[in-house]
N, C-alpha and C positions, 0 to 999 in steps of 0.2 A: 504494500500500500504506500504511495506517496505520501509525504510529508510537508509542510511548507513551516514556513515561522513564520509569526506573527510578531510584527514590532511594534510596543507600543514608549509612549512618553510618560515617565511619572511628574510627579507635580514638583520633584525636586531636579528637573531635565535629565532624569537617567534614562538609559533606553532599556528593556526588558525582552529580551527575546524569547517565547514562547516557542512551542513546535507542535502543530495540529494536521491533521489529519487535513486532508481536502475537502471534505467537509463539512467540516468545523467552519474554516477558514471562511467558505462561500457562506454559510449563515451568519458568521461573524459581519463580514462584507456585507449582507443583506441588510442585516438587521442596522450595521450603521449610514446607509443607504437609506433605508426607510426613517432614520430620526432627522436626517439631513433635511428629506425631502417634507416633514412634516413641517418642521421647523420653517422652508420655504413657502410652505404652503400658508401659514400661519402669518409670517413677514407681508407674503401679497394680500392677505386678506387684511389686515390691516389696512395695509397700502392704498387696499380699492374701497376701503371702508372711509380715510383719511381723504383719499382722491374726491369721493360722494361729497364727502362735507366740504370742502374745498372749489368743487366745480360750484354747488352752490353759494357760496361766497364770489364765486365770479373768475377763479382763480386757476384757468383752462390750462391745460398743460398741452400743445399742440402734438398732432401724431408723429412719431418716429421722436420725440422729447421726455424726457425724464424728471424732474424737479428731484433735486436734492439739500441737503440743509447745512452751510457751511459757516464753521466759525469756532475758536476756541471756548470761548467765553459768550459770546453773543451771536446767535445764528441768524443767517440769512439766507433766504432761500434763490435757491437760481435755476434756471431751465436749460438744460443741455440735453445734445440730440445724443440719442442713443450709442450712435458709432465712435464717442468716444468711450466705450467699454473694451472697443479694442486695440486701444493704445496700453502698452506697458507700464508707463507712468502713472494711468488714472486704475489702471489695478490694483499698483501699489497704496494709491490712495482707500481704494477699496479695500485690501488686507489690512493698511492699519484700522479701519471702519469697525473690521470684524473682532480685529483684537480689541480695539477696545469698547465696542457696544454691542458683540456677537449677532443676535438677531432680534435683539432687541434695545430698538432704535428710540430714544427719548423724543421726539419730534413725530412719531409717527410711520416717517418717510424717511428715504437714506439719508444717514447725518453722516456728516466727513469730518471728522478732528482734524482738521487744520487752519490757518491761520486763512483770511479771505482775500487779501494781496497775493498770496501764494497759488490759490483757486482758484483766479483770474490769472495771472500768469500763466499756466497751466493750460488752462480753456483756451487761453489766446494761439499759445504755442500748436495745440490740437487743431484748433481753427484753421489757420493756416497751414497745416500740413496736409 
């Protein structure tokens, strides 16, 4: 029978190597697979919840555009087209997003822990390319 490891992270950054069976391994995969996916599912339902309350305020967000919430201390929101998701840079902004508000976002809607000079800069740069 095959074998695979399993790596995981403890809370102290050690690594732990496990060794399961195949599977093990694919239910292991599933099952964090499906809390991913719950959790996304949960984020958009928000999102389309926050969206609702928001269109009625007047507050459109045009197709192929996103509204996110950007700011250290004080957010502000801004509309960006979708295709900057596939720039490297705005991923990055997106990991730290995750790191530090996981999936759930105080605003509602994607909040970005950064600075809004920095956001702008950014968008501009995307813009143009």
């Amino acid at each position: 029978m095959a074998h695979f490891y399993y790596i995981s992270i403890t809370s102290n950054k050690s690594l732990n190597f496990t060794k399961l069976p195949h599977i093990q391994l694919f239910a292991y995969i599933r099952f964090q697979l499906n809390k991913v996916i719950m959790a996304i599912q949960r984020m958009l339902r928000r999102s389309l919840s926050s969206e609702k309350r928001s269109s009625s305020l007047g507050a459109e967000v045009p197709k192929g555009h996103f509204a996110v919430y950007v700011g250290l201390n004080e957010k502000k929101r801004f509309v960006i087209p979708v295709s900057f998701l596939n720039h490297s840079s705005f991923q990055q902004l997106l990991f730290q997003a995750e790191e530090e508000y996981g999936f759930d976002h105080p605003m509602g809607g994607l909040t970005i822990p950064c600075s809004q000079d920095l956001f702008i800069n950014l968008t501009s740069r995307l813009s143009r390319a």
